[in-house]
N, C-alpha and C positions, 0 to 999 in steps of 0.2 A: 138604485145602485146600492148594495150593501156597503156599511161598513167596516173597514182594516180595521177596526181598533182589538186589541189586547191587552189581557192580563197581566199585570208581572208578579209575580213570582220570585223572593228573595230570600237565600239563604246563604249562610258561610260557608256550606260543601255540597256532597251527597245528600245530605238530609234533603234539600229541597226536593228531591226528586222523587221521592214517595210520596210528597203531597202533587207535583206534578203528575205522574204517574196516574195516580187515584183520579184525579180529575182530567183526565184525557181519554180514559176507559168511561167515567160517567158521563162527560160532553164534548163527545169529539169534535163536535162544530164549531166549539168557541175556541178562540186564540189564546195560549196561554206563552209566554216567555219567561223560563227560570234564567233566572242568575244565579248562578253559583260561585264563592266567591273565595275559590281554592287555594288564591293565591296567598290568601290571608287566614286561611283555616288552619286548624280551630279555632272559635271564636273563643271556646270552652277559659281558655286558657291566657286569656288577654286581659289590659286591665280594662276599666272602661272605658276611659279616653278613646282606648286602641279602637275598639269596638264601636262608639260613635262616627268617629273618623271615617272610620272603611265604610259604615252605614248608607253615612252622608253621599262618599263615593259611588256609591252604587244606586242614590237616587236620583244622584246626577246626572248618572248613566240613563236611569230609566224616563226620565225627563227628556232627555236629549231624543231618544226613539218614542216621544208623545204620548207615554204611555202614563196615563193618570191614575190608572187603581193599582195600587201594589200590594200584595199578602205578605207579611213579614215571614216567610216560613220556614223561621228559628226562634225557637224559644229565647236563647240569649242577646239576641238584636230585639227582641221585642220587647225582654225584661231591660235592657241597658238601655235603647236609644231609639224607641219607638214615641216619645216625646218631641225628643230633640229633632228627629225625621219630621215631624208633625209640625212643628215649628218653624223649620227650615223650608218647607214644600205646601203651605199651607190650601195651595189650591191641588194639589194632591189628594185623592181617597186613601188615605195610608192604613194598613188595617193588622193588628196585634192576634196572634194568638192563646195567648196564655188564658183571658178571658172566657172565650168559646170553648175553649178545652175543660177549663172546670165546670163550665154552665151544665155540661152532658150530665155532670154526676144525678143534676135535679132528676134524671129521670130513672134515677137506680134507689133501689131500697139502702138506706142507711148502712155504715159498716165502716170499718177500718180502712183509710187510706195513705198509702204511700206512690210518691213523687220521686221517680227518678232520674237526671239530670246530669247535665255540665255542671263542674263546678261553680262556673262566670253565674249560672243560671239559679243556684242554688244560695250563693251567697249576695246573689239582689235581694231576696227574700220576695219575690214578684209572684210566686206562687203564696206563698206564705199571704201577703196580701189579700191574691183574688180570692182565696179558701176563708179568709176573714170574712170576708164582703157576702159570702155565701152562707156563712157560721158552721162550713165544716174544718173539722181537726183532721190534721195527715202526719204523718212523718215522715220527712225528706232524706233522700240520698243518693248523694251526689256519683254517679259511674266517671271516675275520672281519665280513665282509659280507652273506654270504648270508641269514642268518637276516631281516636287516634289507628284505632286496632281496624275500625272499619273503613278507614279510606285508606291503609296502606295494605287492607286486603290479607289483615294476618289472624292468625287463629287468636280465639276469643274465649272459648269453651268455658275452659277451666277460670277464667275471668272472672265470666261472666255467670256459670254457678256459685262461685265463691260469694261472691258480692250479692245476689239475692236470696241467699241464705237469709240476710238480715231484714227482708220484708214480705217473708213468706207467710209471717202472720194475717195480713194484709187481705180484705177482702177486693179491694182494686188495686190497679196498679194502674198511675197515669206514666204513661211513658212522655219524658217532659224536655224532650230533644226530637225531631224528626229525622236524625241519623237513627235512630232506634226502630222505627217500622219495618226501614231494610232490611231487618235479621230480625223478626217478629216471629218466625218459627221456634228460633231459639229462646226466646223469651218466655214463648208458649212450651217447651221443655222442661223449665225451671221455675216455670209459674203456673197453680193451678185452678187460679180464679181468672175473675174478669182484668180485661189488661184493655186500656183505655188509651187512644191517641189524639191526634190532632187532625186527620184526616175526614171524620164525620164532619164535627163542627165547622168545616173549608169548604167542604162540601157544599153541605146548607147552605153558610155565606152566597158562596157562589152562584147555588140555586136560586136563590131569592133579591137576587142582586143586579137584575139587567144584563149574565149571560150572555143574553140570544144576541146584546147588541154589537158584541166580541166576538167577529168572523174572521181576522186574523191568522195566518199560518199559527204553526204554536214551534217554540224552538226553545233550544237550549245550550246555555253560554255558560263561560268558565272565565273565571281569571288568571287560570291556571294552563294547563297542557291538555289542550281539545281529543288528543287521542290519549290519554290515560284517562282519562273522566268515562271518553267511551268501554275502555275494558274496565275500568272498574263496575259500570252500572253492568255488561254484560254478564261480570261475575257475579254479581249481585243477585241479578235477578232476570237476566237471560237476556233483556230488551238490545236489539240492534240498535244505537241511537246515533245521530248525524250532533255533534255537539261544537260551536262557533267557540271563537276565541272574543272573550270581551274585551276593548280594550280601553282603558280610563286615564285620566291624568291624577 
């Protein structure tokens, strides 16, 4: 008899869903469940308190449906409260990306890096950190708008050139938010080296990670409004998607 078990999959909005996304086209057998956590989105913009809290909340949630591996799939919940998660849920597989996401650079030739990010994400200094730990130099900056601009579905353009002006020197460009893949065309417009995310490194994870033993449905939840999540992603990036209502205390 196979078993149910699943992934989870945690993020404060839309962003999860690119990492979702990606990993449903590369293993569509394993069960994967995002939570999206709209109600509370942006995390970008919260202090850290706020951002713990709602963390906690949502591992509460993923505990409740027996689901013991979770990918953090936000940079700012993993920079702010991927500890405190760890701590709280210790028989939990709890799993950070900001880590995985620098590790890729080892496999690029040397060169100028910049990080671009939530504010919440930029002044953890949590990249600053892992790029320590690595002995590469970046320069960060933080897109304080985007997040906002992309889950209310509004034009970005002129934003979004303006603001990468300032690291167009840049021979990478680690995109340090998973709302940022969504609109990866656009980035590839305004950028024109390598542009790095968080989707490889999940990937892997996952690859390498007992997968095959997550046959689970794969779904996707909101804390928010089940039918604007679905038109949002449709606008986004075309996908029909069936999206549950989460609900927490």
């Amino acid at each position: 008899m196979k078993n149910k078990k699943q992934i989870g999959l945690f993020d404060s909005g839309l962003g999860g869903y690119s990492i979702y996304r990606d990993l449903r086209q590369n293993f569509p057998e394993t069960g994967f469940v995002l939570l999206a956590d709209q109600k509370n989105a942006p995390y970008g913009n919260k202090t850290n308190q706020e951002i713990i809290d709602t963390s906690l909340s949502a591992f509460k949630w993923f505990e409740s449906r027996d689901i013991d591996t979770v990918i953090i799939a936000c940079n700012t919940a993993t920079a702010i409260a991927l500890e405190a998660c760890r701590e709280a849920f210790p028989h939990m597989n709890i799993v950070g990306i900001i880590d995985m996401t620098v590790d890729q650079l080892k496999e690029y030739p040397k060169g100028e890096i910049a990080v671009v990010s939530t504010m919440a994400t930029y002044l953890s200094h949590a990249y600053h950190d892992s790029m320590d730990r690595y002995g590469f130099r970046y320069t960060a900056k933080p897109l304080k708008k985007l997040v906002d601009y992309i889950e209310n579905l509004e034009p970005y353009d002129e934003y979004l050139h303006d603001e990468l002006e300032e690291v167009k020197f840049a021979d990478y460009l680690i995109l340090g938010c998973t709302h940022f893949p969504l609109v990866y065309d656009d980035f590839k417009k305004n950028y024109d080296h390598q542009i790095l995310d968080s989707r490889k490194p999940i990937r892997d994870y996952v690859a390498s990670h007992n997968h095959l033993e997550c046959t689970g449905e794969s779904e996707v939840y909101t804390t928010g409004d089940p039918e604007l999540m679905e038109i949002q992603i449709k606008s986004l990036v075309g996908d029909d998607v069936k999206v549950g209502k989460a609900q927490w205390k």
